[in-house]
C-alpha positions in Angstrom: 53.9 -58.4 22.7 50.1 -60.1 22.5 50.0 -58.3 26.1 50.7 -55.1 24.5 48.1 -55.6 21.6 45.3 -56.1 24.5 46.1 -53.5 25.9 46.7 -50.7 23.0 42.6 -52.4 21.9 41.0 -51.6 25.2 42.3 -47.8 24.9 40.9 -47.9 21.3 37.8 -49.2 22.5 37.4 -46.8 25.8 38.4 -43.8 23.3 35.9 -44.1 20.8 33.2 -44.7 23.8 34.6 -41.6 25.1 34.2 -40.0 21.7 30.7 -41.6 20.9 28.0 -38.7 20.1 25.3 -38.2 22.8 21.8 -39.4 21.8 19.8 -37.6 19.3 16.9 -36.4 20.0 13.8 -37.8 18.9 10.5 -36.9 17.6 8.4 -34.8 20.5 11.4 -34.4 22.9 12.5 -31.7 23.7 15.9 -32.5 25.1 18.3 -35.3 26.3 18.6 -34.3 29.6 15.5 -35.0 31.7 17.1 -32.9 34.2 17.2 -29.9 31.9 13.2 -30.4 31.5 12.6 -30.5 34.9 14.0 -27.3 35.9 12.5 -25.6 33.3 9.5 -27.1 34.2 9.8 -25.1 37.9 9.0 -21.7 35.8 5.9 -20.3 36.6 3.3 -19.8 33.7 0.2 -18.7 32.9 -2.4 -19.8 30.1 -5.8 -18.6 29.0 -8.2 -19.9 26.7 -11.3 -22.5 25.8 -12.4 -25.1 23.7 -16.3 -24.3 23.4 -16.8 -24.6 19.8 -16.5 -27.6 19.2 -19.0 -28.4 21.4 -21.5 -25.9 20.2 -24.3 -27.3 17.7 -23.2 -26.8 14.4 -25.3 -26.8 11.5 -24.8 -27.5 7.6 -23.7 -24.8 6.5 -25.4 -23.4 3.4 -23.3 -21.0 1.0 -24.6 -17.5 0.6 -25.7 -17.0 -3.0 -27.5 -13.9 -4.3 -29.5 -14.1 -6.7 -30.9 -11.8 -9.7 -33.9 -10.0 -8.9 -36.9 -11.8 -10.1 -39.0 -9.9 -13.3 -41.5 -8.5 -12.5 -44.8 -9.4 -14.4 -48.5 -8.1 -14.1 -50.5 -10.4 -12.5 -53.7 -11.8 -14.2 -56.8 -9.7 -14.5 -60.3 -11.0 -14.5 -62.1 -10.8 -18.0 -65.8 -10.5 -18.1 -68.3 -11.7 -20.6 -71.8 -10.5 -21.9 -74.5 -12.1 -20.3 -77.2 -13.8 -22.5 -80.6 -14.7 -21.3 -81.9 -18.2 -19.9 -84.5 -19.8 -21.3 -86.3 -22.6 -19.6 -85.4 -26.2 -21.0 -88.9 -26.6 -23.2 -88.7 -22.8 -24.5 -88.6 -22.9 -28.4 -87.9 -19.7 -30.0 -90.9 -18.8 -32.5 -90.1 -20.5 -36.0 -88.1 -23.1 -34.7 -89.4 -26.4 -35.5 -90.7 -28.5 -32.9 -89.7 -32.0 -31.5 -89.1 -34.8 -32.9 -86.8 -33.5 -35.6 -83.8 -34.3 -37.3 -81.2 -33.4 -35.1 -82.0 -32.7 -31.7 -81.8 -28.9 -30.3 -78.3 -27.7 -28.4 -78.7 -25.2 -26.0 -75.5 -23.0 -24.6 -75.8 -21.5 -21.3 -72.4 -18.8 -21.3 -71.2 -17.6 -17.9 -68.3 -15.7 -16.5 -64.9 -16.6 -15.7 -61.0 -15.7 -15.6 -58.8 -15.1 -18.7 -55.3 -17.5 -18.6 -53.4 -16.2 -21.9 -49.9 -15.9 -22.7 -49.0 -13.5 -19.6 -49.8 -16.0 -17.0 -47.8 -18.2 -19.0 -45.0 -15.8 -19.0 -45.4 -15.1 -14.7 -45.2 -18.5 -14.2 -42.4 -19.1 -16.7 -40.3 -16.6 -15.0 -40.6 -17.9 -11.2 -39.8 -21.6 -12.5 -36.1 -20.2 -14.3 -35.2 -18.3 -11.3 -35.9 -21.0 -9.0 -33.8 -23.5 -11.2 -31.2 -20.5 -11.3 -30.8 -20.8 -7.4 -31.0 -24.3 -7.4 -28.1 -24.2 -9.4 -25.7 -21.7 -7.4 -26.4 -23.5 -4.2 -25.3 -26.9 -5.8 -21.9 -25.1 -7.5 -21.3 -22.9 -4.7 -21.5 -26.2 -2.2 -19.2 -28.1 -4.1 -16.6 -25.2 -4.7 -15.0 -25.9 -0.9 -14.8 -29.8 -2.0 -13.0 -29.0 -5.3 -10.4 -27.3 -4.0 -9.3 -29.6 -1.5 -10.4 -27.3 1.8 -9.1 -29.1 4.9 -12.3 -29.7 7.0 -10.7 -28.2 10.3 -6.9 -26.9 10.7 -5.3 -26.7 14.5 -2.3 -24.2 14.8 0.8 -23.3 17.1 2.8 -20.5 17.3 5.5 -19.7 19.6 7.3 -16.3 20.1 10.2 -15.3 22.3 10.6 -11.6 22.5 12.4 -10.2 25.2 11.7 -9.6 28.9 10.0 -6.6 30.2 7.4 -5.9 32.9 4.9 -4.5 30.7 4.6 -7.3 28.3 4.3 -9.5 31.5 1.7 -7.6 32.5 -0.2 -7.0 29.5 -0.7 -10.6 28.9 -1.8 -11.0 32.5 -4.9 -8.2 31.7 -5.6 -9.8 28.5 -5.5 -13.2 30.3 -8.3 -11.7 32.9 -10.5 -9.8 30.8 -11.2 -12.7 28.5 -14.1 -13.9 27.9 -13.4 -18.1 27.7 -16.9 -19.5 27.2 -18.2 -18.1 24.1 -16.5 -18.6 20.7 -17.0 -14.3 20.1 -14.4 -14.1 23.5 -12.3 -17.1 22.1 -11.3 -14.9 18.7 -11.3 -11.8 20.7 -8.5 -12.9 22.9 -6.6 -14.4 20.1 -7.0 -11.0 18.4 -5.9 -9.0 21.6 -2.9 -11.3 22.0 -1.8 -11.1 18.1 -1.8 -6.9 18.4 0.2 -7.3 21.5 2.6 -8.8 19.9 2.8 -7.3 16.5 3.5 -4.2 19.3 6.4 -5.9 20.1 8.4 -6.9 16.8 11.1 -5.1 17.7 11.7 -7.8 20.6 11.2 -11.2 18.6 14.3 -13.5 18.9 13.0 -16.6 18.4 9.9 -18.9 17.2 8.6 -21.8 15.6 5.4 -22.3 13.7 3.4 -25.7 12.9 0.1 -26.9 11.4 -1.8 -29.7 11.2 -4.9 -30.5 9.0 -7.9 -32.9 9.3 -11.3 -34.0 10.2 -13.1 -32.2 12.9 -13.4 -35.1 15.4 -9.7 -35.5 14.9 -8.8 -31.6 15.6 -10.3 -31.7 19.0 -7.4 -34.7 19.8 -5.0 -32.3 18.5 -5.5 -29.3 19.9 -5.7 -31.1 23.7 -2.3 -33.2 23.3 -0.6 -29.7 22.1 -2.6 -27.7 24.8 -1.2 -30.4 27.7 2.6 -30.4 25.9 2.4 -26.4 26.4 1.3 -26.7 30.5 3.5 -29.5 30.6 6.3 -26.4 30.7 5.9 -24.7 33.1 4.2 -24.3 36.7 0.7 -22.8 36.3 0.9 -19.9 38.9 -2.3 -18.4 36.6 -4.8 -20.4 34.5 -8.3 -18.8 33.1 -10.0 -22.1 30.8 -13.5 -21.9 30.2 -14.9 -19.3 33.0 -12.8 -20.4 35.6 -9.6 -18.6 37.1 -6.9 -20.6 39.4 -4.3 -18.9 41.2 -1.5 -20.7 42.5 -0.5 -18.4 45.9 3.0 -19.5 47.4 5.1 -19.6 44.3 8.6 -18.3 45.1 10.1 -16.5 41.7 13.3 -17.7 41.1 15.1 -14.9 39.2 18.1 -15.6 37.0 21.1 -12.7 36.8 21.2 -13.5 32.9 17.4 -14.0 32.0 16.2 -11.6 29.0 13.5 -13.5 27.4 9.4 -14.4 27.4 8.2 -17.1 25.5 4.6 -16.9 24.4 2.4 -19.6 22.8 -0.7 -19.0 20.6 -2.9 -22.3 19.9 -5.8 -21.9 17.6 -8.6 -24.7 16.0 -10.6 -23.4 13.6 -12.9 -25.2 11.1 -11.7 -24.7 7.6 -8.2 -23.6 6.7 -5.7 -20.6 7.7 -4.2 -18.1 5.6 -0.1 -19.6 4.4 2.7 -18.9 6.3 6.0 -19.0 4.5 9.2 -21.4 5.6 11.9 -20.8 7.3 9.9 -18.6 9.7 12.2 -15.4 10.1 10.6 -12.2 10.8 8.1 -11.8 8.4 7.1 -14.9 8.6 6.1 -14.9 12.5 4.3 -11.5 11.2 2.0 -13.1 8.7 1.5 -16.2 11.5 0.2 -13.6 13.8 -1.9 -11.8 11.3 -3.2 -15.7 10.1 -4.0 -16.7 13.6 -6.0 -13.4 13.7 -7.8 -14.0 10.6 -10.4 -16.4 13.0 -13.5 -15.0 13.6 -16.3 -16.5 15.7 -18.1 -18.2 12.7 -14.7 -20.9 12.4 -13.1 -20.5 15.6 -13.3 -24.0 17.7 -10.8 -23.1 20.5 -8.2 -21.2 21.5 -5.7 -21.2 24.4 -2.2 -18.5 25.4 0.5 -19.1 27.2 3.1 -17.6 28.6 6.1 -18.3 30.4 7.3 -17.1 33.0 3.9 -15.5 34.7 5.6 -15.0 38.2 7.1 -11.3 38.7 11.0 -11.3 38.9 11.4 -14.5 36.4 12.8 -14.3 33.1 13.9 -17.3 30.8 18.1 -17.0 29.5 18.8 -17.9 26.4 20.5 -21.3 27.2 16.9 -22.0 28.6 14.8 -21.4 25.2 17.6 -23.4 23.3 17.9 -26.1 25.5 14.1 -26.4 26.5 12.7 -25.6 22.8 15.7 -26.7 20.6 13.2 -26.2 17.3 12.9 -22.7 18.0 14.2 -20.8 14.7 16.3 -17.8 15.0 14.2 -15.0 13.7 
């Protein structure tokens, strides 16, 4: 009987280890099965982009303030004075009495000269309350931005699957090669071009995932590098245009899948200030206003940009057990 009881407790035991959940994933995986990521990382990919704002010279930036017009007041206007004769120092006029006397004699010797009277006053007066009155602005417009809690620099990630076709492949390709990657001006341009693609293409959106993260500027440069690297990290880089230099990888053999219907495309975005809000849960509308947000940069805040897409290589296409295994916080949209 006690052989019995071992027995029926090491099937208990090897059933519930049979039964035991799988690990959970965990924060920044993607997936429990490294061998899952390493097939997915055989897709080919391609990425443009740059980071040269942030190391462009940047300047405090002073608010724009516009000021009344200043009144205008006539200027001063020189006054003349009658002229009286000179006499010399021992001239006594007839009847006066001669030295010594009482009190001694006071002569007054009038010239010309300029008039300073209540208009000057007024001229001056004026110029000293409209300098205060800019003095003013500039201080209440520079502390407006620190009042309401402005995030000093705000890095951004968006990713879209839409489905497969040629010309969507190859319209990110152009965009890709006609970017200009080393001025902030081509940086917002090619986030621009990318957004109207896509905004082209709602029709096709599936899936996607948005995700922010505020703070300082020497911290947004670390973030928008370690979310840059996760997103190359995917795929093989058949194409790559960074910062005025194009690689093409020659060799790469497509590997086609009979079921593959989808193309995932990433937009990353640093900007100094803050982005427009994007409602939660994503959906539809929500990856709309994303797209219009992440087009909202301009090359006055832009810091750097970079697009990917996967796959690059004609012929490949991603299923859908690919997007929900490989990007498992993808939402349905």
């Amino acid at each position: 009987m006690l052989i019995l009881m071992r027995f029926a407790g090491l099937w208990v035991l090897l059933l519930l280890w049979a039964l035991a959940p799988l690990p959970a994933e965990t924060a920044g995986m993607r997936t429990a099965w490294p061998g899952l990521n390493s097939a997915l990382a055989q897709r080919s990919g391609g990425g443009v982009g740059g980071r040269g704002g942030f190391s462009a010279p940047r300047s405090p930036s002073i608010p724009r303030v516009n000021p009344s017009p200043s009144p205008s007041l006539p200027l001063p206007t020189p006054r003349s004075y009658p002229s009286y004769p000179t006499y010399p120092r021992d001239y006594f006029p007839p009847g006066y009495p001669t030295y010594p006397s009482t009190r001694p004699p006071i002569y007054i010797n009038p010239g010309t000269g300029y008039g300073f009277d209540l208009v000057a006053l007024l001229f001056i007066g004026g110029i000293l309350l409209v300098s205060f009155s800019m003095i003013r602005g500039l201080q209440r417009a520079g502390t407006d931005g620190a009042l309401a809690g402005e995030p000093e620099s705000t890095v951004a990630r968006l990713r879209l699957a839409t489905l497969f076709t040629p010309a969507m492949q190859a319209s990110l390709r152009h965009i890709a090669e006609a970017a200009d990657t080393e001025s902030v001006r081509g940086l917002a341009d090619l986030m621009d071009n990318a957004a109207v693609l896509l905004l082209r293409d709602q029709a096709g959106w599936r899936f996607g995932m948005y995700e922010v993260w505020t703070g300082s500027l020497q911290k947004a440069e670390g973030q928008f590098d370690a979310w840059m690297t996760e997103t190359r990290s995917e795929f093989v880089e058949t194409y790559r245009h960074f910062e005025g230099r194009e690689v093409v990888q020659a060799g790469y053999q497509p590997k086609a899948e009979p079921d593959g219907r989808y193309i995932l495309v990433t937009l990353l975005l640093a900007v100094s200030g803050s982005l427009p809000p994007v409602p939660t849960p994503l959906r539809r509308e929500g990856a709309r206003q994303a797209l219009m947000a992440l087009a909202s940069s301009s090359a006055t805040n832009t810091l750097a940009a970079y697009i990917a897409w996967t796959p690059e290589a004609e012929g490949e296409a991603l299923t859908e057990q690919d997007l929900l295994l490989g990007w498992p916080r993808l939402e349905l949209l």
